[in-house]
C-alpha positions in Angstrom: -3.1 2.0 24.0 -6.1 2.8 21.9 -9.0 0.4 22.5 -10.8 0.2 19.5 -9.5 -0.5 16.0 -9.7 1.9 13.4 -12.8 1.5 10.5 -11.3 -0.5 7.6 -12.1 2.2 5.1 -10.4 4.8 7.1 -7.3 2.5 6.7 -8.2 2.4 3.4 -8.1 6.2 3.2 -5.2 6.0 5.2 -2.5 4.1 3.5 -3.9 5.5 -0.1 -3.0 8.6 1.4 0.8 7.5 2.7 1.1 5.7 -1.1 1.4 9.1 -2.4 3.1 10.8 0.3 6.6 8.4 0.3 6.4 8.2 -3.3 7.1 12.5 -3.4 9.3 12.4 -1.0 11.1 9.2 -2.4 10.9 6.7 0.4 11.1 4.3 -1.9 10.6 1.4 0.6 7.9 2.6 2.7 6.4 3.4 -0.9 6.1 -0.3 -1.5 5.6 -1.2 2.0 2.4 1.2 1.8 1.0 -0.3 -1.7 1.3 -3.9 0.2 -0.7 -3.0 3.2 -3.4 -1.2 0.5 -3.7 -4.0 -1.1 -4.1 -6.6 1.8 -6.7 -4.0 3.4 -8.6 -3.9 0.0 -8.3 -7.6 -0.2 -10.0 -8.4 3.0 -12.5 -5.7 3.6 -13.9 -4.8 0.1 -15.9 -7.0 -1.4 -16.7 -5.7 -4.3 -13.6 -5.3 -5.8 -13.2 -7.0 -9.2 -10.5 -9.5 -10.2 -9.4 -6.7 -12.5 -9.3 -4.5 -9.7 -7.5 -7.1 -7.4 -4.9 -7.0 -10.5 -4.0 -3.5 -10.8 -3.3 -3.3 -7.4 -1.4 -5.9 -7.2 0.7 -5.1 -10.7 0.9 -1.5 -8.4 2.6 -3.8 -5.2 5.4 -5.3 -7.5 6.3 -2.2 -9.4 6.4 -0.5 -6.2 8.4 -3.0 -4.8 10.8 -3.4 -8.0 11.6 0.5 -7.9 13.0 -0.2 -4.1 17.0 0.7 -5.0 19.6 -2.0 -3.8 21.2 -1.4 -0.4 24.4 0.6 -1.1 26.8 -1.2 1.6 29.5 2.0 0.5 
């Protein structure tokens, strides 16, 4: 519907922003799902982003995606 694509670094913003939102209201999923997209965002459009940098946020995307609980199938 919308024609052009958002800036990058509004994304950025965006998904930084929706990190800390699921993690209060314990979405634990879209928590990790919202670190992943930060990082592949981060990847691709900043360039000046360190190897160490590239770490942390990736260590962030695992432990984000290791505190998703098991499916409860009760």
């Amino acid at each position: 519907m919308v024609k052009k694509q958002p800036k990058p670094s509004l994304l950025v913003v965006y998904y930084a922003k929706l990190t800390e939102i699921f993690w209060m209201s314990s979405s634990h999923l879209y928590h990790a799902y919202a670190w992943l997209k930060l990082f592949s965002f981060q990847k691709s459009f900043n360039k000046n982003l360190t190897q160490k940098d590239l770490q942390l946020i990736a260590s962030a995307v695992v432990l984000a995606a290791l505190s998703v609980p098991p499916y409860n199938r009760g």
